[in-house]
N, C-alpha and C positions, 0 to 999 in steps of 0.2 A: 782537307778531307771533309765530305759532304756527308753526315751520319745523323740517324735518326736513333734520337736517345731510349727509343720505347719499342718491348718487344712485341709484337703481336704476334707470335709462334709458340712462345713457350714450349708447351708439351708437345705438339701436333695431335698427330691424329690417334697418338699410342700413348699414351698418360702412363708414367710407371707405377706398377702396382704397389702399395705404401706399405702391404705387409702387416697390417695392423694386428697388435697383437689379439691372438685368442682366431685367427682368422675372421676379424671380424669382417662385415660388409659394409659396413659406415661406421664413422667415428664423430660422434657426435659431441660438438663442441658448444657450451653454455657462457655467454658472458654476462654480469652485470658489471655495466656501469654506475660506477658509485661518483658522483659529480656535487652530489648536495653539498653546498660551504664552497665550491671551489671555480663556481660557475661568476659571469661577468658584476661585479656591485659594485658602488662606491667605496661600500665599507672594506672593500679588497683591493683598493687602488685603483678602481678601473675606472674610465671614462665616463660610463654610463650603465646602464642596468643591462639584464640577460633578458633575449626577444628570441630564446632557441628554446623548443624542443619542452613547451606546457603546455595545460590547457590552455592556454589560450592564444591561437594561431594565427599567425600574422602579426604576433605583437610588434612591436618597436624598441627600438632602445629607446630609452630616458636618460639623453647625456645629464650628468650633474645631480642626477636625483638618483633615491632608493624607489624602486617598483616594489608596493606592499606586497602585491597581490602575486607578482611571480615570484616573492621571495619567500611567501608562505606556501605555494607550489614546492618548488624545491623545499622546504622544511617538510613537507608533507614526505616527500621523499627518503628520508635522515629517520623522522616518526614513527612512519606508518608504514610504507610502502617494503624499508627494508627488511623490516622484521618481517611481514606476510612473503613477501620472497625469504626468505633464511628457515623461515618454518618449513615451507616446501619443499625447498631446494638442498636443507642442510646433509643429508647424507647421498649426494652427486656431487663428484667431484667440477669444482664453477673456478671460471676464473672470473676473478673481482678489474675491471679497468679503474682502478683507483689513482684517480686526481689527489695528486701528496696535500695540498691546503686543504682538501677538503678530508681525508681522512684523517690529517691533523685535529679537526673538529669535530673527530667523531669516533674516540676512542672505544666505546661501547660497540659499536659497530665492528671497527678491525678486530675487538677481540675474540668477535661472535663469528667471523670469516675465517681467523687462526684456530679456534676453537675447532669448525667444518672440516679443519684440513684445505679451503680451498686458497690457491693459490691468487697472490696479490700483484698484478702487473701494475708496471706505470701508465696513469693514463696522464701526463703532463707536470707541471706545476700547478695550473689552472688551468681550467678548462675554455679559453680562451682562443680568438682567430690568431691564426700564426700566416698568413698566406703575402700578408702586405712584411714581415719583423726582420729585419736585419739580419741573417745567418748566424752574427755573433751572437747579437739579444736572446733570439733561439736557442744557439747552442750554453748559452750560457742559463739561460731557463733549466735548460736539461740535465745539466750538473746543479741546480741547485734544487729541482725534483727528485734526483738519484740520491741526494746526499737527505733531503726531507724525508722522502719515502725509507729510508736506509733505517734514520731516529724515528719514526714513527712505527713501524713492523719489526725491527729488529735483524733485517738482512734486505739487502740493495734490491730490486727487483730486476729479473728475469726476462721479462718480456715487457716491451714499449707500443702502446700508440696514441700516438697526439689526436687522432680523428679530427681537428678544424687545422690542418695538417698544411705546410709548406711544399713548394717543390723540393726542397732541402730538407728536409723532416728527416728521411729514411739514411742518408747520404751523414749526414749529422747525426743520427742515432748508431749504424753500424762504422763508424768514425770512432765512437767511445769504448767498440770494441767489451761494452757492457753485455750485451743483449745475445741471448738465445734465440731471439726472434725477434722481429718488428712485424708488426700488425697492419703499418698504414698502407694497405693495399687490400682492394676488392676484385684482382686480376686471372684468380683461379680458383677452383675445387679443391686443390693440394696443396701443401706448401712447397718452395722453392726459392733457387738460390738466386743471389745475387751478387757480381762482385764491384765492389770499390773500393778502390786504392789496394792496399794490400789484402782488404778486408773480406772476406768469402760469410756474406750476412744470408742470413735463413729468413726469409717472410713466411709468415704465416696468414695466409689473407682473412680480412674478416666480411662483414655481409652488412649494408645497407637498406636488404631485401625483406629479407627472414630476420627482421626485429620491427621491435616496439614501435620507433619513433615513425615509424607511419600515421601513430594514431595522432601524432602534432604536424602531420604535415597535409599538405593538397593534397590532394590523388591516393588518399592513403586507406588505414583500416578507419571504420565508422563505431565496428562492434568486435568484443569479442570471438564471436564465429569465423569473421572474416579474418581473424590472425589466424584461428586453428586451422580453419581449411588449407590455407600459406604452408604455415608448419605441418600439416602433412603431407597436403601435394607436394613440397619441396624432399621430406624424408622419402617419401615412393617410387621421386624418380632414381635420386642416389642410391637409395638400397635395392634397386633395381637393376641398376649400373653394377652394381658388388656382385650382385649374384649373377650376373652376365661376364663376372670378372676383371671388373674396373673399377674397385671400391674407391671410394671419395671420402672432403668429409664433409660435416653439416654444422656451419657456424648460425647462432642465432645470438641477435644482442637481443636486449635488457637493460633498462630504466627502472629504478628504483619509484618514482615518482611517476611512472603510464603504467606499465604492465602491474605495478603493485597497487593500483587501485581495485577495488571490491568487485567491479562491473569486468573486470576483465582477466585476472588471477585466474580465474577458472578455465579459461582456454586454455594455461599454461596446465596447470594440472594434466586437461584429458589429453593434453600431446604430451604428456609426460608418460601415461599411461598407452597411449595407443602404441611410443616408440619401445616403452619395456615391452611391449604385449610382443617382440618381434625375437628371433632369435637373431646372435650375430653383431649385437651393437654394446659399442663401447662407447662407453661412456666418457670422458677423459680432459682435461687439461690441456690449456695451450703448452704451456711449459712441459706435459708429458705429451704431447704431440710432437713438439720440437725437440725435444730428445730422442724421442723413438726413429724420428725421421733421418736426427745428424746419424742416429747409427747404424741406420738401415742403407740411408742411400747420404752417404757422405758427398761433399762438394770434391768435383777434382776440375783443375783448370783443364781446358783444353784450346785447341789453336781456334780462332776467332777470326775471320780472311775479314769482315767491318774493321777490326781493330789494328791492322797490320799497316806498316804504310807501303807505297808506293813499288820502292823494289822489289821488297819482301816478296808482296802478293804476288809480283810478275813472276817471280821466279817461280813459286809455290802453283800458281793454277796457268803460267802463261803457256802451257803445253796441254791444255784442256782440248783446247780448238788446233788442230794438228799445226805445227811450225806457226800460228798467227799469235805472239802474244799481244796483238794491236787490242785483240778484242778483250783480253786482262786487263791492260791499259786503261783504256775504256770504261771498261765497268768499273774498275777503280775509282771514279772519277762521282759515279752514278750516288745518288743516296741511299748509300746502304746503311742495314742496323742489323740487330738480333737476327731477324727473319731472316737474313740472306746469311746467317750464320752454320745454315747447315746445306748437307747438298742439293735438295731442291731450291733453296732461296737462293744459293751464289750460283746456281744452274739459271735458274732467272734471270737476274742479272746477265749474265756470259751472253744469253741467250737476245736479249733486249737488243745489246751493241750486235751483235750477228746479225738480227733479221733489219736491226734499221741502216747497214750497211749497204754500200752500193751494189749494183749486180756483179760489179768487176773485183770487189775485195772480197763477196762471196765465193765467187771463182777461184779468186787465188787460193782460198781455205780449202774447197772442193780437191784442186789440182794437188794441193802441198799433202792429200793422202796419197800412201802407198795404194799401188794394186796388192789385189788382195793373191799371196803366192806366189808371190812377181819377185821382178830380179833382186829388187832389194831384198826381198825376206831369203832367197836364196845367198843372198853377199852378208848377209846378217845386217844391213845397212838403217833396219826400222830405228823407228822410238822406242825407249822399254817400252811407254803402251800399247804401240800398236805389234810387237812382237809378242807379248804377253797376251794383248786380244785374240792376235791368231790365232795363237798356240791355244788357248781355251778350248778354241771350234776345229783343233785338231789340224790347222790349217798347215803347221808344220810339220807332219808327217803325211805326206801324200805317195798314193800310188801313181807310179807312172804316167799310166789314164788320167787321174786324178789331175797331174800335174801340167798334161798336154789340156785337160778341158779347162780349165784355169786360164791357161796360156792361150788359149782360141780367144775364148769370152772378152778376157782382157783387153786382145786386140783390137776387133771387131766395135767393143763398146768403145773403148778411147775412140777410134775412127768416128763413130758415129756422134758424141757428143761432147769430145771435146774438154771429158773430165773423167777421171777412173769411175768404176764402181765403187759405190760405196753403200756399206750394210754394217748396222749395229751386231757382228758377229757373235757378241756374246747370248742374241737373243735367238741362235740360232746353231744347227748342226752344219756338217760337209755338206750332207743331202741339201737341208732343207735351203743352202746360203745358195746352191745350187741349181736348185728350182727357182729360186728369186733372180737371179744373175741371166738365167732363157728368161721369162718372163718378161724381165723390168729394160731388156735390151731393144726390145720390141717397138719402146715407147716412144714419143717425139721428145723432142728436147726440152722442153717447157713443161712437161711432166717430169719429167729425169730430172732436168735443175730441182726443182720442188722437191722430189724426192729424195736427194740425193743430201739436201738441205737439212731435211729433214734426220734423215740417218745422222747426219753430224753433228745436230742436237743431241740425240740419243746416245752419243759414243761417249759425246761431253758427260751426260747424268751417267752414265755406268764408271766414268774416270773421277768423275766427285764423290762416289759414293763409296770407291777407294780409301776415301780421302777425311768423309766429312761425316759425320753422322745424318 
């Protein structure tokens, strides 16, 4: 099986509405990163010094040696920066991404975030690359972050994200069967589900964009202002979206050691103020996001046609395309994933092997429909679907007339082209299927084929849609 492991569909085009409590419009989500003590050193075992995410940009690692000057950065972090964040922030509820070594190191600090009320996720063991680690090393990091974090706060944490994260990160994290949510995704506005193995995990995505560490990177903020503008532009379009009736929510990280500098604190402020100034906003937790959401919109498995194998599918969609399951088959075959998971992606697909088919195995598709009124639907001889299409458009109860102009048209057009009529009936009444049947009889045959092609596209997406969300 030919599967593509990454969804690009998610939501579509219709994002479900999250319900937030109070009706709010946005749910605005606060994280700091607490990393000071837990980031790359020697003195931590590590290879070489930490070259992420300080003043000072582009650094390098220092394999074998201590970097003074980025370790007094992060201490600046632990010092200064948290306290001027905790002053601000203390009465909002924040969730802390706490790296377990490093809150190990800084019990003053956890006590003054249990103090807040605000909630303490895991942000690792260390804050550390995991992208080259061995799944075991990894998953064995994790349990020994779960069980540090546990002795250091006095209850196991709720929510994970490793942020310098693995392909195995999330797959290893909802495995431990620990988590209320995993974080290591930047894939949507909402949170949502995922499943592995047995496991049905909640991500809660976080944001890249609308945080700090811009101001340690290229292309990023220069000055305070240029965060604020961010952080509201990014709040007006979401609470925009709410009041249009698609409320989202708005994750923004935070550095203990960027945003808690003197030059730039003050941004945070007036986006603090400009988003109270608003009515409708909640303010909230990841952990009270990720509860409100399992309750609101619980996971439920559903059929998955990417995930099925070979028989399965044939039998489940090989009556899509009338009597041809060649063309199930087929797309069976194709790379499918998520996206083809619903009924326009596996209408895609279906649709892909139909039009790259020969002229003559289109034909057969074309041919293998009934007339529409025709002797079959009198002998009851249809498909349940195309008996139940009929039937929609009334097809099965005809007047006399009715049934003699049916029976002309039928003739006349097979004579002429060599393949029944054929119309998407459900997009259509007696009359109107009526008017299309004089019309379309009219046409040469190279127009009819096309058309007729076309309709049986269309019959395919009203019979998935049966079928698929």
């Amino acid at each position: 099986m030919n599967r593509y492991p990454r969804d690009m569909h998610g939501y579509g085009e219709t994002p479900p509405d999250p319900k937030w409590p109070g009706g709010a419009k946005i749910a605005v989500q606060i994280v700091v990163n607490y990393e000071e003590g837990g980031e790359n050193n020697t003195l931590h075992g590590d290879y070489a010094s930490e070259a992420f995410l300080s003043e000072i940009v582009g650094a390098a690692p220092w394999p074998g040696q201590r970097h003074w000057n980025m370790e007094s950065i992060y201490e600046y972090g632990a010092r200064a920066g948290f306290w001027r964040l905790h002053r601000l922030l203390k009465d909002i509820p924040i969730t802390v991404y706490g790296v377990a070594t490093a809150l190990a190191r800084s019990p003053s600090q956890v006590e003054a975030m249990q103090q807040a009320g605000w909630e303490i996720a895991s942000h690792g063991l260390k804050w550390i690359e995991y992208k080259d680690t061995d799944p075991k090393v990894e998953a064995a990091d994790m349990a020994k972050a779960i069980r540090l974090h546990s002795e250091v706060t006095g209850r196991p944490p709720r929510g994970w994200y490793t942020g310098r994260c693995s392909a195995n990160t999330v797959r290893l994290a909802a495995e431990t069967g620990q988590f209320a949510y995993v974080a290591d995704s930047y894939a949507d506005d909402l949170p949502y589900w995922v499943e592995i193995g047995d496991h049905d995990q909640l991500i809660v995505p976080y944001t890249l964009d609308v945080n700090d560490m811009r101001f340690a990177t290229p292309q990023g903020f220069n000055a305070g202002d240029q965060f604020l503008d961010y952080l509201k532009a990014s709040f007006t379009a979401l609470y925009r979206e709410g009041l249009e009736g698609a409320p989202k929510m708005m994750s923004i990280g935070l550095h203990c050691r960027l945003i808690g500098r003197p030059g730039r604190i003050e941004a945070l402020r007036e986006f603090l103020e400009f988003a109270q100034s608003h009515d409708d906003v909640w303010f909230a937790t990841r952990e009270q996001i990720a509860d409100h959401w399992a309750k609101v919109h619980p996971h439920q498995r559903r059929e998955r046609p990417s995930r099925i194998e070979l028989a399965e599918f044939v039998e489940r969609y090989g009556s899509i395309f009338e009597h041809s399951p060649w063309v199930a088959e087929a797309a069976h075959v194709l790379e499918l994933g998520a996206a083809h998971d619903t009924a326009i992606g596996l209408h895609n697909a279906l649709c892909r092997v139909f039009r790259a088919a020969p002229e003559d195995r289109r034909l057969a598709v074309l041919t293998a429909h009934p007339d529409l009124a025709g002797k079959l639907a009198q002998a009851k001889r249809l498909t349940a679907e195309s008996t139940s299409e009929q039937a929609v458009a009334g097809l099965d109860a005809l007047t006399d007339q009715e049934r003699a102009s049916f029976t002309d048209l039928n003739e006349r057009y097979m004579a002429k082209h060599g393949f029944p009529f054929i119309i998407a009936v459900r997009d259509h009444d007696k009359a109107s299927i009526l008017d299309a049947f004089r019309r379309r009889i009219d046409n040469d045959r190279d127009t009819e084929f096309t058309e007729a092609c076309r309709q049986v596209e269309r019959i395919a997406l009203h019979r998935l849609k049966d079928l698929l969300p």
